[in-house]
C-alpha positions as MATLAB code, in Angstrom:
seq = 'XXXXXXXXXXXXXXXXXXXXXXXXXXXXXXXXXXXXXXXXXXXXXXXXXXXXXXXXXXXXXXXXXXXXXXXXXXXXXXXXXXXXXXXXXXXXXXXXXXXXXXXXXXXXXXXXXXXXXXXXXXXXXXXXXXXXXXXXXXXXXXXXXXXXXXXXXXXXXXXXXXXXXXXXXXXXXXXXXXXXXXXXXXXXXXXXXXXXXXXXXXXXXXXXXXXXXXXXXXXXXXXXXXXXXXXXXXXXXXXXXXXXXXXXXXXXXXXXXXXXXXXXXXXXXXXXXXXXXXXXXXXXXXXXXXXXXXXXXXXXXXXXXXXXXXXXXXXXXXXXXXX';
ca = [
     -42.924   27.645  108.564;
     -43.119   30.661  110.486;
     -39.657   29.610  112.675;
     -37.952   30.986  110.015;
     -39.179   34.854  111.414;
     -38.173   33.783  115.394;
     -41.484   32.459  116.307;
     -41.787   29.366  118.472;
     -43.140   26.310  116.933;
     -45.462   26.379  120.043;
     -46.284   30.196  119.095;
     -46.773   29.342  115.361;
     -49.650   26.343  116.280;
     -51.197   29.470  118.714;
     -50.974   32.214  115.964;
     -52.316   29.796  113.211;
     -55.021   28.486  115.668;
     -56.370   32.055  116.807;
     -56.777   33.107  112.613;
     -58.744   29.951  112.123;
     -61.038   30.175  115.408;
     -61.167   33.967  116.032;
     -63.916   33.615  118.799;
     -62.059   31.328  120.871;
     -61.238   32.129  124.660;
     -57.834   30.919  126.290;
     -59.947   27.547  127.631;
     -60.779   27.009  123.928;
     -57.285   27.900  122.257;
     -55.628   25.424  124.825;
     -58.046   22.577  124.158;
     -58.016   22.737  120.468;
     -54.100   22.903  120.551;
     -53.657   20.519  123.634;
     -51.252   23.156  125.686;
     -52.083   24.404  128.882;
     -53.863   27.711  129.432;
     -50.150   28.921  131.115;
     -48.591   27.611  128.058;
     -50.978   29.932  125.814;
     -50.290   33.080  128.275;
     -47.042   32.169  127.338;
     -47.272   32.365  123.606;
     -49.835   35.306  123.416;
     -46.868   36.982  125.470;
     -44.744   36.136  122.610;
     -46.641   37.168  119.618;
     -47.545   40.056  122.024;
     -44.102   41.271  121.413;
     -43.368   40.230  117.685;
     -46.976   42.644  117.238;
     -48.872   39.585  116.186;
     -51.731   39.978  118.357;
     -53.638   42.757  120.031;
     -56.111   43.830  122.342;
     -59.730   42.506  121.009;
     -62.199   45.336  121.354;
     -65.117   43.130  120.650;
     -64.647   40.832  123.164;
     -62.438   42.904  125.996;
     -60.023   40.932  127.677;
     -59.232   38.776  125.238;
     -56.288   39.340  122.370;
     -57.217   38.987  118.426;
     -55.099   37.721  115.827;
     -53.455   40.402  113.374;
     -53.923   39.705  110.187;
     -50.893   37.870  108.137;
     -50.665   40.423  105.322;
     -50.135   43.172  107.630;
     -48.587   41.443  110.938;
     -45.532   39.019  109.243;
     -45.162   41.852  106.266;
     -44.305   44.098  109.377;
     -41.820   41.693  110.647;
     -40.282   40.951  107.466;
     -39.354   44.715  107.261;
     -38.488   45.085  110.630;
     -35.762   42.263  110.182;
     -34.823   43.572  106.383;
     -33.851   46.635  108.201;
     -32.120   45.241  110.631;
     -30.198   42.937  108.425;
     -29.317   46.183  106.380;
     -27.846   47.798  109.652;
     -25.720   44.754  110.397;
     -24.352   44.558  106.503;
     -23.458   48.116  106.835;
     -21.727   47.445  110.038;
     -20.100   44.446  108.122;
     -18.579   46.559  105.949;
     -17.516   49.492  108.101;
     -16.044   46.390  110.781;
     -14.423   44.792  107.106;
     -12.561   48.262  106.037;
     -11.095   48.890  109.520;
      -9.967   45.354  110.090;
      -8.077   45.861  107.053;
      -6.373   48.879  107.798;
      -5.543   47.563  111.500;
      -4.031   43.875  109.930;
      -1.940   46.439  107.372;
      -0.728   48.264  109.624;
       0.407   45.364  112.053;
       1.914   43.231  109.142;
       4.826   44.733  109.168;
       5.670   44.409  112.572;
       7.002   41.616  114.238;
       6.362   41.769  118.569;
       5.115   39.333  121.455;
       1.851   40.048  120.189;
       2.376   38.933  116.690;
       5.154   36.851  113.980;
       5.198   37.153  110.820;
       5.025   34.093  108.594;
       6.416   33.125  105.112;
       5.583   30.764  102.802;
       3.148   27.502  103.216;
       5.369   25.552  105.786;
       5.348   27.987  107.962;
       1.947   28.628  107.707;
       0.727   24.976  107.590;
       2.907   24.088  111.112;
       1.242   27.474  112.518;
      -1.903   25.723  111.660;
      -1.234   22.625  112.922;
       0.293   24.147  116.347;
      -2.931   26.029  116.768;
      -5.341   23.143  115.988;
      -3.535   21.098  118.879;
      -3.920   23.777  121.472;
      -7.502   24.599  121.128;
      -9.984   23.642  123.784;
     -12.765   25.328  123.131;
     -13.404   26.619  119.770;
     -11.530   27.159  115.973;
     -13.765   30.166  113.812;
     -12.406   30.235  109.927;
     -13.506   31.981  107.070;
     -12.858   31.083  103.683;
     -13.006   32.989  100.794;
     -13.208   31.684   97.819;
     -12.826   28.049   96.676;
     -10.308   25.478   98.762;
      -8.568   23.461   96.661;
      -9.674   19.731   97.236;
      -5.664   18.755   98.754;
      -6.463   21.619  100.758;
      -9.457   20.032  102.187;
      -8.393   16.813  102.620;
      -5.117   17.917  104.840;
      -7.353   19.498  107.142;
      -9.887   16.538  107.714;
      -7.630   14.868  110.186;
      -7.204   18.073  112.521;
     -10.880   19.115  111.812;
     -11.955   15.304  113.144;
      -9.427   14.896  115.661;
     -10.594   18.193  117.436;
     -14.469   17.170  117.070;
     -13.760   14.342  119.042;
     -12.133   15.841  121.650;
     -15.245   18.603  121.995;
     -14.016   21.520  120.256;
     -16.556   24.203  118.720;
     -15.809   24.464  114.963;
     -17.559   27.297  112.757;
     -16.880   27.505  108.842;
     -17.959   30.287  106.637;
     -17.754   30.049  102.885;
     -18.892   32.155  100.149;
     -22.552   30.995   98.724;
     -20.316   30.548   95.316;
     -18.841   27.671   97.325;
     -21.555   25.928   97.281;
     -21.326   24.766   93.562;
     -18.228   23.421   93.972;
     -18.664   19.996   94.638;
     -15.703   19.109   97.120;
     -16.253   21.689   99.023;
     -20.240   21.139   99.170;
     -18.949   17.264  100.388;
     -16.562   18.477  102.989;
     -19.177   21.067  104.540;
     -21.768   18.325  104.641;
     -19.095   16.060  106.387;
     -17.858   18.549  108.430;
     -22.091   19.052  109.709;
     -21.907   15.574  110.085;
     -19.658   15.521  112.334;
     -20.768   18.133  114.742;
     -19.311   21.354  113.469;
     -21.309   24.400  111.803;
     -20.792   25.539  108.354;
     -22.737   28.883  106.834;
     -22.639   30.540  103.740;
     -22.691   33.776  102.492;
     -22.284   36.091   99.405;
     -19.034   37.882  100.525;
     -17.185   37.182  103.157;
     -14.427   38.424  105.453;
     -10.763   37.714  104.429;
      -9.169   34.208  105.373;
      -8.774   34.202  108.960;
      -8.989   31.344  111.491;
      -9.519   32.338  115.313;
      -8.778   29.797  117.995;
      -9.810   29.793  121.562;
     -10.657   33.828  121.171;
      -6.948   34.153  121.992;
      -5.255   34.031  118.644;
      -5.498   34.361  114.873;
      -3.893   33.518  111.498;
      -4.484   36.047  108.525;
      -2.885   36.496  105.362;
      -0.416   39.179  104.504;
      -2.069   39.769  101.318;
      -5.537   38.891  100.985;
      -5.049   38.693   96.972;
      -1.584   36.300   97.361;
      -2.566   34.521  100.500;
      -0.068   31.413  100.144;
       2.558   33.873  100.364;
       2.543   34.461  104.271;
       0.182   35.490  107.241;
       0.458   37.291  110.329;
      -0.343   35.195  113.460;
      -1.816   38.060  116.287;
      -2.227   37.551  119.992;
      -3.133   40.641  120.712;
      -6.385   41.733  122.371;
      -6.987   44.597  120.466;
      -6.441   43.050  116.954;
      -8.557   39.409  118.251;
     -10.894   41.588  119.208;
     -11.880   43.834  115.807;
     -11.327   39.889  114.054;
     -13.747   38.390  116.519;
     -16.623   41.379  115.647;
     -16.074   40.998  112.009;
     -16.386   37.666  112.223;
     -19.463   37.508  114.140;
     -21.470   39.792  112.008;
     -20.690   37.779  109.233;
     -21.757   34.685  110.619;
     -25.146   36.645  111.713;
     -25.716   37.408  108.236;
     -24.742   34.442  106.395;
     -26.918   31.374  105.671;
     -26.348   27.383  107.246;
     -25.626   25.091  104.416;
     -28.595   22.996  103.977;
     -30.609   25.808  104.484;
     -32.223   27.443  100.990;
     -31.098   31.576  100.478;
     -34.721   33.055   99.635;
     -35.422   35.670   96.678;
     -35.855   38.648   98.274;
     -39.779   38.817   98.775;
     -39.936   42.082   97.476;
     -37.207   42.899   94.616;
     -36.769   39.267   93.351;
     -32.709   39.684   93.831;
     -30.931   36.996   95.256;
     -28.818   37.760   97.695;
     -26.256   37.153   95.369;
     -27.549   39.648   93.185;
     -28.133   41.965   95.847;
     -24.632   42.088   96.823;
     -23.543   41.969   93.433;
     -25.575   45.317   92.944;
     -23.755   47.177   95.835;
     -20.542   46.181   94.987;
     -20.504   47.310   91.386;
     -22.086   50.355   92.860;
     -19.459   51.496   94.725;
     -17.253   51.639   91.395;
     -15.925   47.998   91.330;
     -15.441   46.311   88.283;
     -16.773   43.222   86.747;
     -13.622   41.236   87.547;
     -12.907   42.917   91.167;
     -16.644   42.598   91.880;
     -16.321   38.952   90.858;
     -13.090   37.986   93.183;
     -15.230   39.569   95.878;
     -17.958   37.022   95.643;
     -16.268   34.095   94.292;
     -17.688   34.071   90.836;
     -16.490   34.282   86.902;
     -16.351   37.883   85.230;
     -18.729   35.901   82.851;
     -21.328   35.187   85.765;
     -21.420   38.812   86.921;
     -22.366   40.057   83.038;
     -25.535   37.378   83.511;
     -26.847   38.601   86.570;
     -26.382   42.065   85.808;
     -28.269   41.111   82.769;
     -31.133   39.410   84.746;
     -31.204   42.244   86.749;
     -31.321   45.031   83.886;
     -34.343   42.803   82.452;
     -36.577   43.334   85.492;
     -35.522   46.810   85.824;
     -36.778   47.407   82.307;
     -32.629   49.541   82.198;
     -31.158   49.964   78.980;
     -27.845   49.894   80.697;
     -25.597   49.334   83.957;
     -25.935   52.787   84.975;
     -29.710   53.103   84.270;
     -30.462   50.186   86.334;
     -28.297   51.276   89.272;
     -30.312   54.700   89.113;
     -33.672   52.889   88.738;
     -32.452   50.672   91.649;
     -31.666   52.858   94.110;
     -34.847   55.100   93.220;
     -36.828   51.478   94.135;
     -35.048   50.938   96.939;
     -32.880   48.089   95.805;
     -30.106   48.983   97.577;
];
């Protein structure tokens, strides 16, 4: 259970072993969990660092258990904060991606061409999927049409077979959709990686780390993209894209409640965005979901706040550190 936080399995059975048999010695702890006295060095030296154990001062020499409450509570904030460092990086790595892909779009060089309309982008696709031998990164926002998904099983299978690294992001709204929760699970089946997460970059697929297909306009995006070679431009994609994947959640996985606040990440997200002066509908398009669906979380949410309205409950979040 405890994997979930970065522990071991082999450190969880140690951990778990030294709260239910405080007084045992290394000999004891390796007997009882059938490891060898190295392999318990080895996982004391791991909850050593994760501040799970300490120094026992009853018995000197020999490390105590921390308690749960107070040892996994600690880690659980430790990784909430980090998680909130890497969202806010998200979105600083988000805003300056855009401006960069703006100001390229324009421009036509060696580094980059300028695409219009589907064909073009659908043989772009296709000339990109057949020169990739190593890895194809894509991130989809919003929900793929099923004739969408279906064109692309071919490719997505042929370049499986022949090795390739495939990574899919979707928003978590995708994953009430049913043909897109079917190709994900097909897609796992086959070898590639799919996560999930409440907002994610624009569209972009990234192949081999050497080039990249975006859209023009992220709000039109069968209209035309912008396929970029250069460094500088892969690069800034390649960061964005990363942090989102760090952040987001593998389908089959379950998204937890916050442990604290109760908000779904969903929720959470939802909270920050309307926040920073979005509306209903724009706040909606941003994380895949019906005008209608925002006005019922944001009424789930002004419940447990005990807010009389939108603006209360942002106050009264913030003041409980929500956000």
């Amino acid at each position: 259970m405890l994997e979930a936080l970065g522990l071991t399995a082999r450190a969880c059975q140690v951990y778990q072993a030294m709260l239910d048999r405080p007084g045992d010695d290394i000999d004891a702890l390796a007997a009882h969990c059938v490891l060898t006295p190295s392999q318990i060095h080895d996982s004391l030296d791991e909850l050593g660092a994760l501040l799970l154990v300490r120094a026992s001062t009853e018995h000197p020499g020999r490390m105590r258990a921390v308690d749960p409450s107070i040892g996994l509570a600690d880690m659980v904030a430790r990784q909430e904060a980090e998680l909130a460092a890497r969202q806010a990086a998200l979105a600083a790595s988000r805003a300056a991606v855009t401006r960069m892909v703006a100001d390229r779009a324009e421009q036509r060089t060696a580094h980059g061409e300028r695409l219009l309309g589907l064909d073009a982008i659908h043989h772009c696709l296709e000339q990109m999927g057949r020169s990739a031998t190593r890895e194809v990164l894509s991130s989809q926002p919003g929900a793929q049409r099923p004739e969408d998904l279906d064109a692309s099983r071919p490719a997505d299978a042929e370049a499986l077979t022949r090795g390739i690294s495939i990574r899919t992001l979707y928003q978590d709204s995708s994953r009430h959709h049913p043909h897109v929760a079917h190709y994900a699970h097909w897609l796992l089946g086959q070898g590639g990686e799919v996560r999930t997460a409440p907002t994610v970059p624009q569209r972009i697929v990234i192949v081999d780390r050497a080039q990249a297909l975006v859209p023009i306009d992220p709000k039109e995006t069968r209209k035309g993209a912008l396929h970029v070679t250069e460094p500088g431009i892969i690069g800034a994609l390649l960061d964005l894209y990363e942090q989102s994947w760090n952040t987001a959640v593998p389908v089959g996985a379950t998204t937890p409640d916050d442990p604290t606040t109760g908000l779904t990440p969903t929720e959470r997200e939802l909270l920050r965005l309307l926040g920073t002066g979005l509306t209903d509908d724009t706040a909606g398009q941003r994380l895949g979901i019906s005008a209608r669906t925002v006005g019922r979380h944001m009424a789930s949410v002004m419940e447990r706040l005990n807010a009389a309205s939108r603006f209360e409950a942002g106050l009264k979040a913030a003041q409980q550190g929500w956000l």
